[in-house]
SELO-182985 format. One line per field, with one value per residue (C-alpha): x, y, z. Coordinates in Angstrom, 2 decimals, padded with zeros to 5 digits, m for minus. Example, Ala and Ser with C-alpha at 12.3 -4.5 7.8 and 13.67 -1.06 7.14 Angstrom:
2
east	c(012.30  013.67)
north	c(m004.50  m001.06)
up	c(007.80  007.14)
This chain:
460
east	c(059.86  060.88  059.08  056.11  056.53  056.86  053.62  051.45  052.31  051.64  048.27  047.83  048.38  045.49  042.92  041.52  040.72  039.37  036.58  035.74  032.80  032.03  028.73  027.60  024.15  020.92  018.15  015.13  018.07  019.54  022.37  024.58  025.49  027.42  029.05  030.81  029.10  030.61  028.62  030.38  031.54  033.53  035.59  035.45  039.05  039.25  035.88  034.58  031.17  030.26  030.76  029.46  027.38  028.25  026.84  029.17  028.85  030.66  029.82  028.21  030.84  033.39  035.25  037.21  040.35  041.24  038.17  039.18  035.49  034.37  033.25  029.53  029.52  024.96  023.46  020.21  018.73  016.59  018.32  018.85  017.24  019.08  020.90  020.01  016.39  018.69  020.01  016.66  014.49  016.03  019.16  020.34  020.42  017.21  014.61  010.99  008.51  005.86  003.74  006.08  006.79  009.80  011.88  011.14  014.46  014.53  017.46  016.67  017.86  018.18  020.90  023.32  025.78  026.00  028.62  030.13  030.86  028.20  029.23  026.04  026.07  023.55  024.71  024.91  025.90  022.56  020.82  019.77  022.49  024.90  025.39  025.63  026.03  026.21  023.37  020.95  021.42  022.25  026.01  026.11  024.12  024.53  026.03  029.45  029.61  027.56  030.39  033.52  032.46  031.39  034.46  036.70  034.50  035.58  039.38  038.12  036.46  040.02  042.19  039.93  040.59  043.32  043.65  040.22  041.87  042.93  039.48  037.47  035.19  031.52  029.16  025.37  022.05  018.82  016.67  018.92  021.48  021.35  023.27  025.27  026.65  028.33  029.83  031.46  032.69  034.28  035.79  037.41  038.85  040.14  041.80  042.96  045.04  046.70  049.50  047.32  045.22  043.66  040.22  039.80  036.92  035.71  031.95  028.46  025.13  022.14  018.23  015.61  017.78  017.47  019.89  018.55  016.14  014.09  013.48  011.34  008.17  007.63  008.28  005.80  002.91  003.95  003.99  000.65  m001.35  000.23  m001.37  m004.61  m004.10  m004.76  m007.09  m006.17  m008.02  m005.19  m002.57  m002.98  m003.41  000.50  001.44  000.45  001.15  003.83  005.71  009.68  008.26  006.76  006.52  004.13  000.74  m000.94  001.37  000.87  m002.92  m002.32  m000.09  m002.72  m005.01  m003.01  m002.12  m005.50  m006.55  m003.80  m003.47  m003.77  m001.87  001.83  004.24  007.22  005.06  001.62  000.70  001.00  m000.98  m000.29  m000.08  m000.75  001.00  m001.40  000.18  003.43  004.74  002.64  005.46  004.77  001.26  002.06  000.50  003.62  002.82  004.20  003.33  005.59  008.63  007.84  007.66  011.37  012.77  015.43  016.67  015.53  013.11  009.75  010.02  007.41  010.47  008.48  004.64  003.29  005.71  005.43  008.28  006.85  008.71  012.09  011.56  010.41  012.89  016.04  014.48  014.46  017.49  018.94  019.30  020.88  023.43  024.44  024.90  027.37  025.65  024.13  021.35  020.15  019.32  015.80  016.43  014.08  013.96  014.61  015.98  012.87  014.88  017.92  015.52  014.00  017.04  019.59  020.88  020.27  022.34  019.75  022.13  022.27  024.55  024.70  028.39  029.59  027.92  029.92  033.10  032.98  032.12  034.95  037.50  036.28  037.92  034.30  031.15  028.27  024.36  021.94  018.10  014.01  011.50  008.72  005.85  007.92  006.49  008.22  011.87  010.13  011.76  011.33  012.81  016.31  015.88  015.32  019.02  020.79  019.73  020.78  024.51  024.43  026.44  026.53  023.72  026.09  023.61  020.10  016.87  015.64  013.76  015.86  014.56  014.09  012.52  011.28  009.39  010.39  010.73  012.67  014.39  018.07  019.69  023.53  025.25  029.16  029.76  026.66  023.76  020.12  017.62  013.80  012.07  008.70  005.92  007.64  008.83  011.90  012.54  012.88  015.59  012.38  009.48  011.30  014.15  015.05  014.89  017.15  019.67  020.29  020.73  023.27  025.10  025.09  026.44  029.21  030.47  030.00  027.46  024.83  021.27  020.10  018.08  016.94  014.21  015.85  019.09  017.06  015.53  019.26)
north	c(m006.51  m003.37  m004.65  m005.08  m001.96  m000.03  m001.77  m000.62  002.89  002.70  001.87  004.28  006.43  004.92  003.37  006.21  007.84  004.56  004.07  008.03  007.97  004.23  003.16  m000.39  m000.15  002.30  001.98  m000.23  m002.03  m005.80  m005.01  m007.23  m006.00  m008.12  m005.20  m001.66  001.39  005.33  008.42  011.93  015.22  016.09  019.16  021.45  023.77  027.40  027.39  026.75  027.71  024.51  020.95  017.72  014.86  011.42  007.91  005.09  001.04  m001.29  m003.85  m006.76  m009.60  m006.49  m003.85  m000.98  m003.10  m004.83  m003.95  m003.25  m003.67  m001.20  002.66  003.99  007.93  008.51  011.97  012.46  015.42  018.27  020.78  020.78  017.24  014.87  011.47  009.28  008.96  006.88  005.42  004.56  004.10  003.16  001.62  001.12  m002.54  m001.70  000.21  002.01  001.21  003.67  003.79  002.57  004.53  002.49  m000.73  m003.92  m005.58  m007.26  m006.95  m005.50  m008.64  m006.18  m003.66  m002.17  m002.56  m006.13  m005.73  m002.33  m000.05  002.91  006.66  008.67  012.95  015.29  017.71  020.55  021.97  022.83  020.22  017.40  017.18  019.08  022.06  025.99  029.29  030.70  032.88  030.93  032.83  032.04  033.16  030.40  027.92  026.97  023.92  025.36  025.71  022.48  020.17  022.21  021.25  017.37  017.18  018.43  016.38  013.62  014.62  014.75  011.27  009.53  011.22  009.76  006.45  006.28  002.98  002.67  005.65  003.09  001.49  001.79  005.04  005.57  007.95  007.30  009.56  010.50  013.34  016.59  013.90  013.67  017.85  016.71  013.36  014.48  017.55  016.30  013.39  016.13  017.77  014.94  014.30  017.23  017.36  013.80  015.47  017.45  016.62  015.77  013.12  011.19  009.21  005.87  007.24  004.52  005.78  007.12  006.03  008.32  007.59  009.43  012.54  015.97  017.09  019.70  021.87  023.60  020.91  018.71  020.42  019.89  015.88  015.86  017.37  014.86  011.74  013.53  013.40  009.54  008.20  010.10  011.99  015.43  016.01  016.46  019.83  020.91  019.25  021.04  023.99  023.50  023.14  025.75  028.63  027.25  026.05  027.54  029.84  029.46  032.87  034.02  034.37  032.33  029.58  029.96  029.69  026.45  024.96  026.46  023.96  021.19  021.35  021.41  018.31  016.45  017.71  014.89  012.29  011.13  013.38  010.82  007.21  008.16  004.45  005.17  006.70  009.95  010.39  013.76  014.73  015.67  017.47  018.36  021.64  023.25  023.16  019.30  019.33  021.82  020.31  019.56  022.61  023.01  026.23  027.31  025.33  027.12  031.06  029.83  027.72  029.50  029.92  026.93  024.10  023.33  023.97  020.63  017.92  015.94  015.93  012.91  010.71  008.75  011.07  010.76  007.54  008.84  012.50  010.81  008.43  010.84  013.28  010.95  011.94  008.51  008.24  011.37  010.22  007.07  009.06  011.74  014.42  017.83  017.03  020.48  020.35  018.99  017.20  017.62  015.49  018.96  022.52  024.55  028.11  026.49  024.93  028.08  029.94  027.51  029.12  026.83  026.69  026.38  024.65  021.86  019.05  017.72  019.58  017.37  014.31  014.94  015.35  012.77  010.30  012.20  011.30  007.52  006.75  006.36  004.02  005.88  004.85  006.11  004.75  005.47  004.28  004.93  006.03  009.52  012.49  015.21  013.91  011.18  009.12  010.26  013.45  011.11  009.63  013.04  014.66  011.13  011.43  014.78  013.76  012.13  009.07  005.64  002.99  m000.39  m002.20  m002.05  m001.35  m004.78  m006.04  m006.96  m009.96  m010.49  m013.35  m014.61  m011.13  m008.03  m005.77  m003.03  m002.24  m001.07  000.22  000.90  003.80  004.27  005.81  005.49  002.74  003.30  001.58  001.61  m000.15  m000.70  000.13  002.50  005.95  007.72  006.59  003.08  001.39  001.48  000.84  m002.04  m003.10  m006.08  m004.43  m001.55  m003.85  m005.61  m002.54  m001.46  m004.45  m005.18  m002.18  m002.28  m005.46  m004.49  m007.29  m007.17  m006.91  m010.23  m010.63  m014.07  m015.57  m018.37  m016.49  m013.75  m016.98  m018.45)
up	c(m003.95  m005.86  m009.48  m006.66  m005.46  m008.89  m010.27  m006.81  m008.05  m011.66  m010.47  m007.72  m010.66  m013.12  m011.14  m009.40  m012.71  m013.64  m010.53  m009.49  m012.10  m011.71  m010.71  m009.55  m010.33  m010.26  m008.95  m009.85  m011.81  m011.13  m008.26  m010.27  m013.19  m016.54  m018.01  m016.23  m016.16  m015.10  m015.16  m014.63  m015.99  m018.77  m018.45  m021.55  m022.26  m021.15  m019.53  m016.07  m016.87  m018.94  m018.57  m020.60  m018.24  m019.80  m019.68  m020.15  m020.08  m021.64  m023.95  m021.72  m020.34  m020.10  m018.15  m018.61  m018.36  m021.42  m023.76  m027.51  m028.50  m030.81  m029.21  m029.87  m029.21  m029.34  m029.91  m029.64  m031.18  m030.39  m030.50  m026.77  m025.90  m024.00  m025.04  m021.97  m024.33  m025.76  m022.76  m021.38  m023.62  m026.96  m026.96  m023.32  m021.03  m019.08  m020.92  m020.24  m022.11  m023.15  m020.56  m018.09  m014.89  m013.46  m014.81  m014.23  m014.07  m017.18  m019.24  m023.08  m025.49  m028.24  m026.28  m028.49  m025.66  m026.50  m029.55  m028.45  m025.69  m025.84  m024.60  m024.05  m023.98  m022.74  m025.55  m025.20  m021.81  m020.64  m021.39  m018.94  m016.12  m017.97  m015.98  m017.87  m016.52  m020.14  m021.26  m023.49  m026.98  m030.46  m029.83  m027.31  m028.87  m032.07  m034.83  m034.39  m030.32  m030.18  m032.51  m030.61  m027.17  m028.15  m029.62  m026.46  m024.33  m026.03  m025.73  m021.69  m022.04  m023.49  m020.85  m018.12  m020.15  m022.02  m023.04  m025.14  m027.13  m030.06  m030.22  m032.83  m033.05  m033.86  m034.21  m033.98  m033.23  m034.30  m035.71  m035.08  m034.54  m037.97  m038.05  m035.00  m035.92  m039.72  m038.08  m035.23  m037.27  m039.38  m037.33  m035.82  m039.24  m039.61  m036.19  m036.20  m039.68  m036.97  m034.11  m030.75  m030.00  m032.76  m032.50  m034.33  m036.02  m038.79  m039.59  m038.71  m038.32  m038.23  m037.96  m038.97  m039.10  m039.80  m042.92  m044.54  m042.32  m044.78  m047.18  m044.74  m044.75  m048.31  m047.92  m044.78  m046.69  m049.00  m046.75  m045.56  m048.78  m049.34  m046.16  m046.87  m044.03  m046.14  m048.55  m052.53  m052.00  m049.36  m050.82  m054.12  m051.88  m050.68  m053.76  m055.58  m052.73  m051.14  m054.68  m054.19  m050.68  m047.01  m046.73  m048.17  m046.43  m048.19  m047.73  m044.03  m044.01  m046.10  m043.73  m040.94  m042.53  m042.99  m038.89  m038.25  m039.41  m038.39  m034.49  m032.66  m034.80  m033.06  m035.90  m034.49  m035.76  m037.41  m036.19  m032.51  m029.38  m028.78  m024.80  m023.63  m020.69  m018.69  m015.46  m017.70  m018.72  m021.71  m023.98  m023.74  m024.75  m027.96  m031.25  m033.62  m036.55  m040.12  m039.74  m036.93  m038.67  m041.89  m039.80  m038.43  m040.79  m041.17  m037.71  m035.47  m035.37  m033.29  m030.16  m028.97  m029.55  m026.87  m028.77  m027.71  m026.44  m023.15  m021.00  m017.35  m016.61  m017.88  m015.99  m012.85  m012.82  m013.15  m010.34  m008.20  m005.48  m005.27  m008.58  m009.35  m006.27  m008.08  m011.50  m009.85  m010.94  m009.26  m006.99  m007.42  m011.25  m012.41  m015.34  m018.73  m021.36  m023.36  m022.44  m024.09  m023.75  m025.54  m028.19  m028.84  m029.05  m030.80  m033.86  m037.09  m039.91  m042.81  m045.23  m042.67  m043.08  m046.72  m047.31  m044.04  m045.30  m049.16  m047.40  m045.23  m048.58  m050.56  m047.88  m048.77  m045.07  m043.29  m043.60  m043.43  m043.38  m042.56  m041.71  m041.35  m039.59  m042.31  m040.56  m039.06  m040.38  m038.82  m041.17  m043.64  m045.56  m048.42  m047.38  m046.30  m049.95  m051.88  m050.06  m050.56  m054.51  m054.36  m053.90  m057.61  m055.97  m058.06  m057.01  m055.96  m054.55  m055.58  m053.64  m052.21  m048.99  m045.93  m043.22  m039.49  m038.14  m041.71  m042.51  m044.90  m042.33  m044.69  m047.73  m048.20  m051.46  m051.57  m053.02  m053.79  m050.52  m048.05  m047.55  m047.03  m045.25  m044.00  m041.34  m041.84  m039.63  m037.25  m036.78  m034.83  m032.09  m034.24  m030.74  m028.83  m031.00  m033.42  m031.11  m033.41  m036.62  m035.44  m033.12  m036.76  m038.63  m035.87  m035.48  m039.27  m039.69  m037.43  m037.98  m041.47  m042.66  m045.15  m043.85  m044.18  m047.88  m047.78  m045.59  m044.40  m042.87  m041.24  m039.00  m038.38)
């Protein structure tokens, strides 16, 4: 009776930790659900101004009890947009679809919660339910702040549950992901070299991501004039006043031009609709402009992170009161896709995140890869390409089509250090618009697999 006795109150100690964030369901979702799911706050150190909101379910057929499955951390990007895109539209068990304006039940085949557990942020504090009383400036919001508090949320996240600290780590996102993801991963390195908790961190994953800020204009212009979106005229007009400077004026009236003619066109997949929000903020409906990223390249990014993607279902959906109940968060905050003040205000680093990336491949301790949907304009591929060659790494694997369902549907070429690989026909937000192609890129990857090259295996 005493061993009885002492094991009640070992778990009078744990379980409440365990269920305060749990959720059974949400709504419009099955009530019954194959896999656990929490949603809370994350307390940041020294501060009771900020806090992190996080999304967590387990891999499907699991619970928090017993679960050594591998540990997806996503970031969305931004700056100051929020991960449950991710969550509900990319990557997540129940997904809208563009156009949708409420689920319909049906479970997404290709979620990435069916090999691993996924944590999702609404990074940083400020953004979606996250709550801030900081002043929006560049002191508060920057790369540095940004990695510090994702990184001590995640310290929060293992004391809430301790026993998934040993698991093993990931880090994925997507366009400014691609600045978030290497840092924090650094840092954690570097932390995990000192006494305190360590995280199982074992590699990255980025899409479509933003490394280099300034570089990209000059490899959209270029993915411009190759899909004869541009004319040679303005293209040779880039070139020759905007060769080494987008300062100048001329520069500016060339990129004026360029906008012009392609206002209207989806930046995020050339190939699809571009919905207009009509009834949304203005900020929503602002065209996506090379010139405004080349008159602030050097201290943040376009403000329109939202041009012409389907966000009313998503927005709707989280302002809705009984949802916000069932996801313990603050009934008072209206939730945005993204925090325009903290966009506009978010301090860039200009050298980006190429020094993070070499470090990370120096420590040879991490797999890295990173992907593109082809048809994104706003960070091409060939601007993912031009920083990867950059890093003068050795070529192990060379460039050749990868397979899904019988069909090239990419190519992948492997350096000494970090893979890359396209998907074809889409841009980036590539977990919603190619859910197969991406679910095998992410699952390849983490079971660390070769993307299937033959035509017969990609049909097995």
């Amino acid at each position: 009776m005493n061993l009885l006795l002492f094991i009640l109150f070992l778990g009078s100690l744990t379980w409440p930790s365990l269920t305060s964030d749990q959720i059974q369901t949400l709504p419009q979702w099955p009530r019954t659900l194959n896999f656990s799911m929490f949603s809370g706050m994350l307390s940041l150190p020294n501060t009771a101004q900020k806090a992190i909101h996080y999304v967590f379910i387990t891999k499907t057929g699991t619970n928090i009890q017993n679960n050594n499955y591998p540990i997806l951390l996503w970031l969305n990007g931004g700056p100051g947009c929020s991960s449950l895109q991710g969550l509900f539209l990319e990557n997540g068990p129940f997904v809208l679809e563009d156009g949708m304006r409420s689920f319909n039940g049906t479970f997404n085949i290709w979620a990435w919660n069916q090999i691993a557990n996924i944590i999702y942020f609404e990074s940083p504090a400020g953004v979606g339910f996250s709550p801030s009383s900081l002043e929006i400036n560049s002191a508060n919001y920057n790369d540095n702040t940004t990695t510090w508090d994702n990184y001590n949320a995640l310290l929060s996240f293992f004391q809430k549950y301790p026993q998934l600290l040993g698991n093993d780590f990931w880090i994925g996102g997507e366009d400014y992901g691609g600045i978030y993801v290497p840092l924090l991963a650094n840092l954690i390195d570097q932390q995990n070299n000192k006494a305190g908790t360590k995280i199982n961190l074992k590699g990255i994953l980025v899409g479509n991501g933003i490394t280099v800020p300034n570089n990209s204009i000059y490899h959209t212009v270029d993915f411009y004039f190759g899909h004869h979106m541009i004319s040679n005229e303005y293209y040779q007009n880039f070139k020759k006043y905007c060769n080494g400077t987008l300062n100048s004026t001329n520069c500016k009236l060339a990129l004026g031009v360029i906008d012009a003619v392609v206002t209207g066109v989806n930046p995020f997949d050339i190939l699809r609709s571009c919905y207009l929000h009509l009834g949304s903020s203005e900020s929503d409906k602002t065209p996506f402009s090379l010139r405004e990223r080349a008159e602030n390249s050097l201290t943040k990014l376009p403000t329109s992170e939202t041009t012409c993607l389907y966000i009313d279902g998503i927005t709707n959906y989280l302002n809705d009161p009984d949802v916000k109940k069932a996801l313990n968060v603050n009934s008072s905050i209206t939730w945005s896709l993204c925090n325009s003040k903290i966009a506009n205000t978010y301090a860039i680093n200009s050298t980006g995140s190429l020094s993070q990336y070499k470090s990370l491949i120096n420590s040879k301790k991490y797999r890295i890869l990173v992907y593109s949907g082809d048809t994104d304009s706003v960070v091409p591929f060939g601007d993912t390409e031009s920083w990867i060659k950059s890093l003068n790494l050795g070529v192990s694997q060379s460039w050749r089509p990868w397979y899904f369902d019988g069909q090239v549907v990419g190519y992948v070429q492997k350096y000494n250090g970090i893979t890359f690989a396209t998907i074809k026909g889409t841009g980036k937000m590539a977990p919603a618009w190619k859910r197969p192609e991406a679910y095998t890129i992410f699952s390849s990857f983490i079971l660390n697999k070769d993307l299937p090259d033959d035509y017969f295996l990609s049909e097995l």
